[in-house]
C-alpha positions as CSV (number, residue, x, y, z in Angstrom):
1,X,-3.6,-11.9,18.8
2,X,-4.9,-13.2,15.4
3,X,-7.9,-11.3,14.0
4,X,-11.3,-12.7,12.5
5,X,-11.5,-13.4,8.8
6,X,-14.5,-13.4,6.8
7,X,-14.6,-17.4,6.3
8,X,-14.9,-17.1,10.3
9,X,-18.7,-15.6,10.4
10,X,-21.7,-17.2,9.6
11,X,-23.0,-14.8,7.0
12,X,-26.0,-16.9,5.6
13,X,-29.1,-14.5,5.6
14,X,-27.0,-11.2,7.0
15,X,-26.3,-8.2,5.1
16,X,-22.5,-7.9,5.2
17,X,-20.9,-4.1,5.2
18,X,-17.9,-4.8,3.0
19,X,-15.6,-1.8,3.2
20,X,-12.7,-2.4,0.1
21,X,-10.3,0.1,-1.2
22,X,-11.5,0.3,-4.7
23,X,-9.5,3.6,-5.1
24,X,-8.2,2.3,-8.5
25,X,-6.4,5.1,-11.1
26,X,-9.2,6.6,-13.3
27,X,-9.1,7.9,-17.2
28,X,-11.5,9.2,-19.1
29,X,-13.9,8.4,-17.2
30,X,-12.8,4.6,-17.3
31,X,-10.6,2.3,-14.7
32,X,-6.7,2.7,-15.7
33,X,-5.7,-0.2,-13.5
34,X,-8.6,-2.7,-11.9
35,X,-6.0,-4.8,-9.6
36,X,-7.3,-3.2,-6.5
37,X,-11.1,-4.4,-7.5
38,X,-9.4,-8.4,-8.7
39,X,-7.9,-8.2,-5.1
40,X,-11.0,-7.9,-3.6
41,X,-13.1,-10.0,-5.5
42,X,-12.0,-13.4,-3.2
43,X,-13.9,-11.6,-0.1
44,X,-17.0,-10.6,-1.5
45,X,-17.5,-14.2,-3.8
46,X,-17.2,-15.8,-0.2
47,X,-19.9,-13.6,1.4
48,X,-22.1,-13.6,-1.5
49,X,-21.5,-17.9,-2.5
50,X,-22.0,-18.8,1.4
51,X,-25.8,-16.8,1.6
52,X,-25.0,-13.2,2.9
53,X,-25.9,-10.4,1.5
54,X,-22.7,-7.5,0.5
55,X,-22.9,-4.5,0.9
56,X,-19.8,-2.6,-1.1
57,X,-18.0,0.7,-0.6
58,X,-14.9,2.2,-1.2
59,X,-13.4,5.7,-1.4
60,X,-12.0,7.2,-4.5
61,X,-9.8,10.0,-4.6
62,X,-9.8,12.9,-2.4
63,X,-13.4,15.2,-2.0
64,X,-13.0,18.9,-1.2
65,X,-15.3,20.7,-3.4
66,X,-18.3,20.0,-5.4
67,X,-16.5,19.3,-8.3
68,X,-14.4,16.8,-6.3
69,X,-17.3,15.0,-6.3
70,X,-18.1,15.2,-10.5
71,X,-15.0,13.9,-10.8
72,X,-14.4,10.8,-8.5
73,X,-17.9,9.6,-9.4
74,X,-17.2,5.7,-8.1
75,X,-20.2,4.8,-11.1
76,X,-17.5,3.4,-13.5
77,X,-15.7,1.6,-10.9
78,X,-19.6,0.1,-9.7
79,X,-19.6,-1.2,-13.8
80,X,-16.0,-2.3,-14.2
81,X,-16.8,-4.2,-10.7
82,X,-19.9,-5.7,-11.9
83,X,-18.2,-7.0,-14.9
84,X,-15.1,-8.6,-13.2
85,X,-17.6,-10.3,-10.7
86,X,-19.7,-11.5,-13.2
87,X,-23.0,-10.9,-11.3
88,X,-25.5,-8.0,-10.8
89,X,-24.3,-5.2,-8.6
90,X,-27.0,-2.8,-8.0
91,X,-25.7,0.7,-7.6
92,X,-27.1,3.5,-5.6
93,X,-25.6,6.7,-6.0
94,X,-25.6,7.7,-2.8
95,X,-24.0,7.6,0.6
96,X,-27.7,8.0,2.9
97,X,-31.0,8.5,2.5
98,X,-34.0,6.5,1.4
99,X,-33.3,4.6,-1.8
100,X,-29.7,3.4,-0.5
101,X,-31.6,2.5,2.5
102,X,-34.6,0.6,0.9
103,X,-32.1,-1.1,-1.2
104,X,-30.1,-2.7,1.8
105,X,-33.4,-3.4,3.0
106,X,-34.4,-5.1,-0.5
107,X,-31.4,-7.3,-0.4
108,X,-31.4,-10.8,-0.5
109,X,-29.4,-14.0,-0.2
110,X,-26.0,-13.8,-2.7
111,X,-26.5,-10.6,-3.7
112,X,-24.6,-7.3,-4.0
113,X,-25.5,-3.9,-3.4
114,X,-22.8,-1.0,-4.2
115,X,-23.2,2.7,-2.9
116,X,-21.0,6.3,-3.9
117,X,-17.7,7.0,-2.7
118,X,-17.5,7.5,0.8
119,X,-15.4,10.6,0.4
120,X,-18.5,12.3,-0.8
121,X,-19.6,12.8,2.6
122,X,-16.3,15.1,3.3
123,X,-17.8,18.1,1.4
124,X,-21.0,19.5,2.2
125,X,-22.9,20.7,-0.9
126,X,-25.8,22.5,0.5
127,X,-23.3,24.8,3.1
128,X,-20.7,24.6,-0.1
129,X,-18.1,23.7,2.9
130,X,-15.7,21.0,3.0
131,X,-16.6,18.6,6.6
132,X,-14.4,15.6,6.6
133,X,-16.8,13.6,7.9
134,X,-15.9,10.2,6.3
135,X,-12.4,11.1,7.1
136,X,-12.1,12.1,10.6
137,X,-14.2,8.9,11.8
138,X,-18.1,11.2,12.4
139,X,-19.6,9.2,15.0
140,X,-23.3,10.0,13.0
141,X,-22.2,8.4,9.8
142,X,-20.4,5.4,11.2
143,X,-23.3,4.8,13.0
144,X,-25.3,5.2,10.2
145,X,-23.3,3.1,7.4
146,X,-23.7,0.5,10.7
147,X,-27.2,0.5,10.5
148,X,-27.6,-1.3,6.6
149,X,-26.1,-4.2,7.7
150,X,-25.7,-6.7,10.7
151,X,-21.9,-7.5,10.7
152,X,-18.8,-5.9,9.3
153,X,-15.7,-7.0,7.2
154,X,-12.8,-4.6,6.7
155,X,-10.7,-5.7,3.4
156,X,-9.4,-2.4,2.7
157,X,-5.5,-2.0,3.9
158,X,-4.8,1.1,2.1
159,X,-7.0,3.2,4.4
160,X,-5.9,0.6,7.2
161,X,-3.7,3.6,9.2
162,X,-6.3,5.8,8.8
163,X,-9.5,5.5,11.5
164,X,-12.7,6.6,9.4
165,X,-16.3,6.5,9.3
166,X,-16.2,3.6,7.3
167,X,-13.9,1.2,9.0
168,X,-13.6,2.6,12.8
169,X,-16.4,4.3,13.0
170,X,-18.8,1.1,11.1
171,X,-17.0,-1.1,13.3
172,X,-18.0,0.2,16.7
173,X,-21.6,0.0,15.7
174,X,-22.1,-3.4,14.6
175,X,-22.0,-6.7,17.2
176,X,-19.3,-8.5,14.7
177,X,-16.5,-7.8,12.6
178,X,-13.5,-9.4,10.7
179,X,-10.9,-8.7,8.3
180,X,-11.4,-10.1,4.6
181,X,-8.7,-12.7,2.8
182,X,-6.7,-9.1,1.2
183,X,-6.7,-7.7,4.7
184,X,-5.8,-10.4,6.3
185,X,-3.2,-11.5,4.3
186,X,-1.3,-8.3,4.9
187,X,-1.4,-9.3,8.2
188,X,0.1,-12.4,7.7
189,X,2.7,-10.8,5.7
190,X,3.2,-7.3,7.3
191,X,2.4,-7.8,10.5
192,X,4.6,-11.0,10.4
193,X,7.5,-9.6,9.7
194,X,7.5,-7.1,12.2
195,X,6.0,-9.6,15.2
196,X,8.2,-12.7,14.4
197,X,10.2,-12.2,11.3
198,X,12.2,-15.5,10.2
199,X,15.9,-14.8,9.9
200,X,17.9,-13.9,8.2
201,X,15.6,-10.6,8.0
202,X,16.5,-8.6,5.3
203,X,15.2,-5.3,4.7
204,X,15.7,-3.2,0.8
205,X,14.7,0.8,1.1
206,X,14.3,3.0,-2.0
207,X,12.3,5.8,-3.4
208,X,13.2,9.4,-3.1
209,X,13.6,10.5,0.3
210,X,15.2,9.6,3.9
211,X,12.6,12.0,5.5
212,X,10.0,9.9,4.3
213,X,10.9,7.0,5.9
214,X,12.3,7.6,9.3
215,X,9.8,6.0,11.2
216,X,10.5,2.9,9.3
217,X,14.2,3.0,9.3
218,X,14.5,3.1,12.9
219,X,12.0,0.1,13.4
220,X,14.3,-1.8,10.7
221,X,17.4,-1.1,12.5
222,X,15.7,-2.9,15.9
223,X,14.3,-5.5,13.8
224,X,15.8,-6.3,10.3
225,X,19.8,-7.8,10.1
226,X,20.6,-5.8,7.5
227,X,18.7,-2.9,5.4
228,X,19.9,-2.1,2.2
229,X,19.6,1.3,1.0
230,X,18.8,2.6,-3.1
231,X,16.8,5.1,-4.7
232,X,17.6,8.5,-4.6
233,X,17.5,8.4,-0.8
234,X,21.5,6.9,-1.0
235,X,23.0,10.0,-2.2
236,X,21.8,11.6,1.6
237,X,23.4,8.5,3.2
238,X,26.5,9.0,1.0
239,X,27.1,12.4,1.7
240,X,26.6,11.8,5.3
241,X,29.3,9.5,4.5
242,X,31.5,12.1,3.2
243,X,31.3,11.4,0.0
244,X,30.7,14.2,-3.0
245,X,27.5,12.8,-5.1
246,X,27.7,16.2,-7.0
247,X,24.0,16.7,-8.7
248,X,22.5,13.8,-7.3
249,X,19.6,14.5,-5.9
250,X,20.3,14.7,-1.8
251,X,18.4,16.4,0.9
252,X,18.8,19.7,3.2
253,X,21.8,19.2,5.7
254,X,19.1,18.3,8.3
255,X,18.3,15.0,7.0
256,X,22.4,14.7,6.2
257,X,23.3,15.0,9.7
258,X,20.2,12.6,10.6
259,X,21.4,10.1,7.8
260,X,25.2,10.2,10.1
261,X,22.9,9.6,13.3
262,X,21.2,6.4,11.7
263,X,24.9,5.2,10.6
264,X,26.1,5.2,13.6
265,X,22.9,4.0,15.0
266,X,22.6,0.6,12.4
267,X,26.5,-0.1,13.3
268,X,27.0,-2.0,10.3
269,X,23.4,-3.0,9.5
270,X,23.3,-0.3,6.7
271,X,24.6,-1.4,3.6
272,X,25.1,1.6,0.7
273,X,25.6,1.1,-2.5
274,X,29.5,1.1,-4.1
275,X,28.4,2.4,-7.9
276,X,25.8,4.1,-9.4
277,X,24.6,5.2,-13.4
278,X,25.1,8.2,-13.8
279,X,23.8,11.2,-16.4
280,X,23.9,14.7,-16.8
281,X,20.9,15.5,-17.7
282,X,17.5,13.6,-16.6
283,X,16.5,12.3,-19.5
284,X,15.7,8.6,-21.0
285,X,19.6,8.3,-22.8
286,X,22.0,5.8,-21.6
287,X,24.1,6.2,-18.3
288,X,27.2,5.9,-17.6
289,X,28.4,3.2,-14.4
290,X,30.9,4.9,-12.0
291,X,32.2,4.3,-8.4
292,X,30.1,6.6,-5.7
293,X,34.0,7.8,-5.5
294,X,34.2,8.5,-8.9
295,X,31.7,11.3,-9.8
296,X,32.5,14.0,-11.9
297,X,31.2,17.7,-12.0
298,X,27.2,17.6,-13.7
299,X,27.1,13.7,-12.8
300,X,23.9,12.8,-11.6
301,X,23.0,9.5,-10.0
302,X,19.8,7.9,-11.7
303,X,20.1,4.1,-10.6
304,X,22.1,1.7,-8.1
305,X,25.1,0.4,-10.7
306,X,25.7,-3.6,-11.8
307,X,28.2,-3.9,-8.5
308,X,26.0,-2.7,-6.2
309,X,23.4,-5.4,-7.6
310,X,26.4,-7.8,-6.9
311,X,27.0,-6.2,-3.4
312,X,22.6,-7.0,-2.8
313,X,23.0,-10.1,-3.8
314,X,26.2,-10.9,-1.5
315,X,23.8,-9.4,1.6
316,X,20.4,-11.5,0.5
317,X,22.2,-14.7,-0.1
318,X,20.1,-16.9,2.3
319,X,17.3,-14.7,3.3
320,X,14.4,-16.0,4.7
321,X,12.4,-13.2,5.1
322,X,12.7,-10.1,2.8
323,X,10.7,-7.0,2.7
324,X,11.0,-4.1,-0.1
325,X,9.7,-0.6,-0.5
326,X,11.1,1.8,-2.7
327,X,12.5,1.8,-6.4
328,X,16.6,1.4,-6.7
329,X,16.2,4.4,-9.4
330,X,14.3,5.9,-11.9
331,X,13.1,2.4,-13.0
332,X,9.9,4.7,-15.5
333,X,13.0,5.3,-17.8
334,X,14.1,2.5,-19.3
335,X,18.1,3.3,-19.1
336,X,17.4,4.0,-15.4
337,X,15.2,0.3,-14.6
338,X,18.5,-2.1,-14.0
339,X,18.5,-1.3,-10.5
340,X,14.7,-2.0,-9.6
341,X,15.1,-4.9,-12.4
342,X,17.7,-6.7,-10.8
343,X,16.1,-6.3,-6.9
344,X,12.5,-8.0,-8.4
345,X,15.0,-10.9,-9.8
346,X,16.8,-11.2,-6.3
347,X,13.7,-11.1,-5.0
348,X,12.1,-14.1,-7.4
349,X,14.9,-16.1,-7.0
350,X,14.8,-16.3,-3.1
351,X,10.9,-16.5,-3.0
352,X,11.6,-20.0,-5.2
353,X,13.8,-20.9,-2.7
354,X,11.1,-20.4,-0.1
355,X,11.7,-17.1,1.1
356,X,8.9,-14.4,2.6
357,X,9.4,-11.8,0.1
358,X,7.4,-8.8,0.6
359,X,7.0,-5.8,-0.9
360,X,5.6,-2.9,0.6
361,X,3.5,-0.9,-1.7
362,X,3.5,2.2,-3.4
363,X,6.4,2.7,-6.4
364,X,8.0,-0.3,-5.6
365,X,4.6,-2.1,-5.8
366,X,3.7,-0.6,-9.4
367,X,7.3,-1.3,-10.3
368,X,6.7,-4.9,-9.7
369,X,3.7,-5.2,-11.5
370,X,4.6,-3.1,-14.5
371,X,8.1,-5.4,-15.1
372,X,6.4,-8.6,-14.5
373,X,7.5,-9.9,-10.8
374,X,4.2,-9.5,-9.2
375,X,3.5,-13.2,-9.2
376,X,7.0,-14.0,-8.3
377,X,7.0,-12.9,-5.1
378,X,5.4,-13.8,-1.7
379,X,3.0,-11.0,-1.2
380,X,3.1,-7.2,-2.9
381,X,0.5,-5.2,-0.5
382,X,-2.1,-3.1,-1.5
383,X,-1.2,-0.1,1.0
384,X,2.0,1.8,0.4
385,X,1.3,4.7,3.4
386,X,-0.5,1.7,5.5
387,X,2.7,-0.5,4.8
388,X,5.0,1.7,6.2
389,X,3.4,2.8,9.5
390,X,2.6,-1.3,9.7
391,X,6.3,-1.8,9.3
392,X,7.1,1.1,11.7
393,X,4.9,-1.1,14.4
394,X,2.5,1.3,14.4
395,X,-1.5,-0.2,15.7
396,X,-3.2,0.5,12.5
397,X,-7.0,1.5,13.5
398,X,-8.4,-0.8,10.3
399,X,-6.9,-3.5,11.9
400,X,-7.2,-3.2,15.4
401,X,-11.3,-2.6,14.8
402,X,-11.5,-6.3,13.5
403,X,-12.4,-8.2,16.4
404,X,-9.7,-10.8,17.6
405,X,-10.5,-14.4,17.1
């Protein structure tokens, strides 16, 4: 069932509760990286140009002690938001109580109110206790947040898997909600390829760990054609396979013997790579290209080699749908970037040729956007944990709260 957007409600005179996942990396006491905030803009312009009223929060970072709170101080965030708007944002500094509450009150038509980081409210000062109350979803404060405004708009997919106070528990208070254009974009994308993928589906899987991503491998065997593994996680599938990946970095026999279960399981669907660069120490020097056959005492795998790339190109040929998560390597060091390189320009080429091409967050996501692709694919979420329990076919509670159209 398709959800409500934003452009859906009549906002004109209402106070719209906008929760967004401004949880953006912080130095110095200034934003690192301000994509999340750009993402979100689109959402709040539309509430704020069409008469409503926004009312903006976000977590930031994780609150268990007082000084949890000193140091994810959302302020900065409030300023850097202000300034990529290019309006007044009026900032209380709290999460309750009787300023935030007179200001909600004070709003009015095309304006933006911001309060503190939500997560504030999982430590209690006074009793010097940490009570998770934004986290585990307290019916008092979702009723509460509910109270400053009349209707409800989720854009926050990175907390999406996660029912809170401030998206679950805001929703269940309010008579209306709907997702904004970030959120529901990822359901577009996400969601789509799980629901009603167009084939040939195509699934990439890197990063560092087969135990990670279980869940997700087993939904891609029922869903994807074929799932093509990198990263670190290969060397487990390659030893599963029999093969000696001497100091590459492979898990516990557990997660071997699980890797031989999902071989047998994908019959064929898994596709591992045939070469990889290989050092001996982990360092930023050149590697060395051998055959997963090949390795020598000390070799250790840092990157997918040039004929795997060849191999991944062989199995995306005429894609239609494509979805990524997980560097091929250790794409930070330069030497070790091919791999992860080489995917993004796979990935570019078949989104010009009008592929879906998706990427699902976390390294993978950063990868993108720190090598240039980000534009050059079809949609890079904003949720890496979200992304994968979406992909797993998991009912996300930040979606499912958004009422269906």
């Amino acid at each position: 069932m398709a959800k409500k957007i934003v452009s859906d409600l009549n906002v004109k005179g209402k106070k719209v509760l906008i929760r967004v996942d401004f949880n953006v990396p912080m130095k110095d006491g200034k934003v690192a990286d301000d994509t999340r905030i750009k993402a979100a803009l689109p959402t709040i312009q539309y509430v704020i140009e069409n008469g409503g009223r926004a009312i903006v929060f976000s977590h930031l970072g994780r609150v268990k002690s007082a000084d949890d709170i000193k140091k994810n101080d959302i302020t900065p965030v409030a300023k850097r938001f202000e300034e990529l708007i290019g309006k007044p944002v009026k900032f209380v500094n709290a999460t309750r109580g009787a300023e935030l509450e007179a200001a909600a009150a004070a709003l009015k038509d095309g304006e933006i109110l911001m309060f503190a980081n939500t997560r504030n409210e999982d430590f209690d000062v006074a009793q010097n206790k940490e009570v998770k109350l934004e986290s585990k979803n307290n019916a008092e404060l979702g009723a509460y947040w509910a109270s400053l405004g009349d209707v409800f708009v989720n854009d926050a997919f990175g907390t999406a898997h996660r029912a809170a106070a401030s998206n679950v528990g805001i929703a269940s208070n309010v008579s209306e909600t709907a997702s904004g254009f970030l959120l529901a974009k990822e359901i577009k994308f996400i969601g789509g390829a799980v629901d009603e993928p167009v084939r040939p589906y195509v699934a990439i899987l890197g990063g560092s760990k087969v135990s990670d991503k279980i869940g997700v491998i087993n939904a891609l065997l029922d869903k994807a054609d074929k799932v093509l593994v990198g990263g670190a996680m290969m060397f487990t599938f390659l030893k599963a396979e029999g093969y000696d990946v001497k100091a590459s970095r492979c898990e516990d026999e557990e997660f071997v013997n699980l890797a031989k279960e999902l071989l047998a399981k994908a019959n064929g669907k898994i596709v591992l790579p045939v070469d990889a660069v290989v050092n001996k120490a982990f360092e930023d020097v050149p590697g060395t290209a051998k055959a997963i056959d090949a390795f020598e005492d000390g070799d250790m795998g840092l990157d997918i080699g040039p004929k795997t790339l060849e191999l991944f190109a062989k199995e995306l040929a005429g894609a239609k749908t494509v979805v990524w998560n997980g560097p091929m390597g250790v794409f930070e060091m330069k030497n070790y970037a091919a791999g992860t390189v080489g995917v993004c320009e796979l990935l570019a080429k078949l989104t010009a040729e009008g592929a879906s091409t998706i990427i699902g967050g976390g390294d993978s996501a950063a990868a993108a956007e720190q090598l240039g692709y980000a534009s050059k694919v079809s949609h890079i979420s904003t949720g890496g944990g979200a992304s994968l329990e979406y992909l797993e076919g998991k009912v996300l509670p930040g979606i499912a709260c958004v009422d269906d159209k």
